[in-house]
ZAMIVEX-592539 format. One record per residue (C-alpha): x, y, z; residue number from 1; residue in three letters. Coordinates in nm, 2 decimals, m for minus. Example, Ala and Ser with C-alpha at 12.3 -4.5 7.8 and 13.67 -1.06 7.14 Angstrom:
// ZAMIVEX-592539
1.23|m0.45|0.78|1|ALA
1.37|m0.11|0.71|2|SER
This chain:
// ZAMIVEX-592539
0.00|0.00|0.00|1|UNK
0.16|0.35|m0.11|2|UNK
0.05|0.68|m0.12|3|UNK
0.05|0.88|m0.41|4|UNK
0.44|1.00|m0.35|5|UNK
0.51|0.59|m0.36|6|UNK
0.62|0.58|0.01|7|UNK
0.47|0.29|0.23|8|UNK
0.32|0.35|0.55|9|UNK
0.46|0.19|0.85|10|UNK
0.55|0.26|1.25|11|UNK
0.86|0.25|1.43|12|UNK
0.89|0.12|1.81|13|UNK
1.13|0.25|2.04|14|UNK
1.09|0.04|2.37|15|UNK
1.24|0.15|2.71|16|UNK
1.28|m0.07|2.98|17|UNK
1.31|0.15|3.35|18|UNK
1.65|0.24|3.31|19|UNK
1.58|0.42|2.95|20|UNK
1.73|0.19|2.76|21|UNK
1.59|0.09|2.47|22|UNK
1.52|m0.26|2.30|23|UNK
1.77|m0.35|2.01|24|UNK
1.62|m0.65|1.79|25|UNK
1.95|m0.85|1.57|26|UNK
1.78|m0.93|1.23|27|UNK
1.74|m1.30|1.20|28|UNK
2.05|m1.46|1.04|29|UNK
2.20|m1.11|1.00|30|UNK
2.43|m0.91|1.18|31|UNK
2.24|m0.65|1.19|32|UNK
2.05|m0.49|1.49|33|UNK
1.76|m0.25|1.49|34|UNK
1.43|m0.09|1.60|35|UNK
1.15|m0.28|1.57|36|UNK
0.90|m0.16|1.26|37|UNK
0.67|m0.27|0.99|38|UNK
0.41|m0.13|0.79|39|UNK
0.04|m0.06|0.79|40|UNK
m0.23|m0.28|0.68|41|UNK
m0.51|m0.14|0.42|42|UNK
m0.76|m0.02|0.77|43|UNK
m0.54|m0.03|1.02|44|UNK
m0.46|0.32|1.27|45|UNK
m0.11|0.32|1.30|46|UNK
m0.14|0.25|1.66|47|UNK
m0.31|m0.06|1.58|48|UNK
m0.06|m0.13|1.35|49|UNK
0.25|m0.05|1.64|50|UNK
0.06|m0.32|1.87|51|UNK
0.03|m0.57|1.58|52|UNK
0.39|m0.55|1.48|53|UNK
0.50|m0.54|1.88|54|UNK
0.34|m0.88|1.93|55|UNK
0.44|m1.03|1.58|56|UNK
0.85|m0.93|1.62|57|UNK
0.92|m0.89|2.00|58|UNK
0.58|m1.09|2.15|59|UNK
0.46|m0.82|2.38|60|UNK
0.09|m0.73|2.44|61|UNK
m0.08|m0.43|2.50|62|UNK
m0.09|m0.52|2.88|63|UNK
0.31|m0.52|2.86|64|UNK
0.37|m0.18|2.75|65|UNK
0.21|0.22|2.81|66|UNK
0.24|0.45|2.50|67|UNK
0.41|0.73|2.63|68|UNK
0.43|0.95|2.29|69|UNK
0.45|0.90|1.91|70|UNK
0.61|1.17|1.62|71|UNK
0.33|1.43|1.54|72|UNK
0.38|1.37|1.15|73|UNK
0.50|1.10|0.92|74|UNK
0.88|1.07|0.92|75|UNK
1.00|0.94|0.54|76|UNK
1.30|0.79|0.43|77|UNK
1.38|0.75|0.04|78|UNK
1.54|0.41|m0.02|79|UNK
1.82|0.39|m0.28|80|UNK
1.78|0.24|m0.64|81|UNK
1.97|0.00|m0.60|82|UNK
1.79|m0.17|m0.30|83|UNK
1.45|m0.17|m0.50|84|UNK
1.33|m0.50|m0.65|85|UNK
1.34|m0.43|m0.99|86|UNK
0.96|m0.45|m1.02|87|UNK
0.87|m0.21|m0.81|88|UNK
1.11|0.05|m0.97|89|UNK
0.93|0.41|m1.08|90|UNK
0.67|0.44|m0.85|91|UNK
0.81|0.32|m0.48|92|UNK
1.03|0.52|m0.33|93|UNK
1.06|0.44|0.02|94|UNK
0.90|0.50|0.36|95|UNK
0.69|0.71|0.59|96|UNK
0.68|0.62|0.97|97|UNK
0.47|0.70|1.27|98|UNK
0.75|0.62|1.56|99|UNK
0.58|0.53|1.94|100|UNK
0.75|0.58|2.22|101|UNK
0.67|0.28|2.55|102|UNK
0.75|0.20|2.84|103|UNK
0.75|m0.15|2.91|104|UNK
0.55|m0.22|3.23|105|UNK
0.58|m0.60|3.25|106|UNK
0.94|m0.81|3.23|107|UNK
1.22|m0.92|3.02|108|UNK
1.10|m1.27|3.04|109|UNK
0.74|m1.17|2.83|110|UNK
0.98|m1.10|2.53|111|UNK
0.96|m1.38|2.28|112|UNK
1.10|m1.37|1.94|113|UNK
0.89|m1.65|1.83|114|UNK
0.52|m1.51|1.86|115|UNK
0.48|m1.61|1.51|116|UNK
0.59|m1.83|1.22|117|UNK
0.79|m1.57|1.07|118|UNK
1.01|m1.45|1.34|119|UNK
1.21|m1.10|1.22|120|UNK
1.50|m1.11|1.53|121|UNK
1.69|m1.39|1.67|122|UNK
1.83|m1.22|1.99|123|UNK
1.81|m0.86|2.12|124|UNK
1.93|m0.61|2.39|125|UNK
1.90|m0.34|2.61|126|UNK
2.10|m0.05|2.41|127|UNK
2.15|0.28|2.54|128|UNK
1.86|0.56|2.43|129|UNK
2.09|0.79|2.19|130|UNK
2.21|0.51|1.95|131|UNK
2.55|0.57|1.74|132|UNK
2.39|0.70|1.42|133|UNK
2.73|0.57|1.23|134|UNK
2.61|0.25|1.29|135|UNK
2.27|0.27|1.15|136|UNK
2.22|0.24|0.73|137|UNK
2.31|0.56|0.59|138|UNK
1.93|0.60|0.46|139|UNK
1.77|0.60|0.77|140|UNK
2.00|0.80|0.99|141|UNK
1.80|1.09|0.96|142|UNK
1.47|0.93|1.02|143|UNK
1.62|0.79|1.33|144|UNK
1.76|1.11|1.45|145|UNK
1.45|1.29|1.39|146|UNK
1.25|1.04|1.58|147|UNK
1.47|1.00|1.90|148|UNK
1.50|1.39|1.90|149|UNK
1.12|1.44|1.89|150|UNK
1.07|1.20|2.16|151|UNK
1.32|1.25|2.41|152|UNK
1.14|1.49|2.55|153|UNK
0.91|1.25|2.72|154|UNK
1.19|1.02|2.84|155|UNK
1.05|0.96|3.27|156|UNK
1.29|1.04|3.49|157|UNK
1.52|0.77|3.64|158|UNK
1.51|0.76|3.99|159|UNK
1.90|0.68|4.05|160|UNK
2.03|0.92|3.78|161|UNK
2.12|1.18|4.00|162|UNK
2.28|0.99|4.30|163|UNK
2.50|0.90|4.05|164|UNK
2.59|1.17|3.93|165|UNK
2.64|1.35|4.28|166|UNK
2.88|1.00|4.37|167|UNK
3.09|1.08|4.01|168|UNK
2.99|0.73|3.95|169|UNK
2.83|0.61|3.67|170|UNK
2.57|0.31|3.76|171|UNK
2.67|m0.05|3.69|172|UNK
2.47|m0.22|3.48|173|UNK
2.45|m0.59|3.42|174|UNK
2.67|m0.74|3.13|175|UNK
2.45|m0.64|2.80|176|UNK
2.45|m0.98|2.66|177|UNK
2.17|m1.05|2.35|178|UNK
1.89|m1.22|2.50|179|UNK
1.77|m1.60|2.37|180|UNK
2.06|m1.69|2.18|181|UNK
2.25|m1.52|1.88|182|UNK
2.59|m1.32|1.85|183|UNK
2.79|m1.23|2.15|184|UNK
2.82|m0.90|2.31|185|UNK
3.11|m0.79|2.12|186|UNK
2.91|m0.86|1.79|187|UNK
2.64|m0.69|1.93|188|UNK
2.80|m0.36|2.01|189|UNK
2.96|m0.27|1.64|190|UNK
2.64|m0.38|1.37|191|UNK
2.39|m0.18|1.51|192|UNK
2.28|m0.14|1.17|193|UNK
1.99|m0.19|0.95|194|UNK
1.94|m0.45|0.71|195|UNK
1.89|m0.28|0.35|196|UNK
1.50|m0.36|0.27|197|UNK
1.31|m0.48|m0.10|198|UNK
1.01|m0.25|m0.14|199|UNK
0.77|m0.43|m0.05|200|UNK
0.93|m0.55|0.30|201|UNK
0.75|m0.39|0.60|202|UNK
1.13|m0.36|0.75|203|UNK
């Protein structure tokens, strides 16, 4: 489904856990990590869509999370020629996204990467909120950065932050190993990047 500019709808997901960090999905059989997303159905609000594609890729439910804000507007991305299946050529040119912001209210344990048949991530993280935009896909850098500007605003307050901070500590956090299987820590901290997408793909 395109509009009449040839870009797709779809939402993005940024998902914090209580310490403001966000979830990082690793791309099945890739190396590469990313926000969860997908694309709108033909009758779907995009908040229906963001709760469809939250169960389908990281098997959360709407009890699991709160919405704590979305992007006013659609955020688009134009993806390069050469990335385009050759059929779709001429008339699709990329993507417009509705990013949410949540908060996820229930545990680490309700994740599960294999809600459905077609799973989209084989392990994932807890990443820090401001992401290296380096290490996202050069055509979406600016869609990311626009999104995680927009919404940072409504980041809650941590309620260590500051003790830290008085201490000249910085808190200690538990080893950021990818959850249910995949690459190791050190292969998750350099390919934080997206996998290049076919038109039609909602990611």
């Amino acid at each position: 489904m395109l509009d009449r500019e040839g870009f797709r709808p779809n939402v993005g997901i940024i998902l914090l856990n209580h310490r403001n960090e966000v979830f990082w999905g690793k791309r099945i059989r890739t190396h590469s990590w990313q926000f969860p997303q997908g694309g709108i159905k033909y009758g779907e609000t995009p908040e229906q869509a963001m709760f469809r594609e939250l169960h389908e890729e990281v098997g959360l439910n709407i009890e699991h999370v709160r919405i704590i804000a979305r992007t006013r507007d659609w955020l688009r991305y134009e993806v390069p020629e050469h990335y385009i299946r050759r059929d779709a050529r001429g008339h699709y040119r990329g993507q417009k996204q509705i990013w949410f912001l949540l908060q996820l209210l229930g545990r680490d344990s309700d994740m599960n990467l294999r809600a459905t048949n077609h799973p989209e991530f084989d392990a994932w993280r807890w990443n820090e909120y401001w992401v290296p935009l380096e290490a996202v896909i050069e055509f979406k850098r600016d869609v990311y950065q626009m999104a995680l500007t927009e919404l940072a605003r409504f980041l809650p307050r941590t309620a260590h932050h500051n003790r830290y901070l008085r201490a000249g500590m910085r808190p200690h956090h538990r080893n950021d190993e990818p959850h249910h299987g995949g690459d190791s820590a050190r292969d998750a901290g350099a390919p934080l990047a997206d996998k290049p997408t076919d038109a039609d793909d909602t990611h």
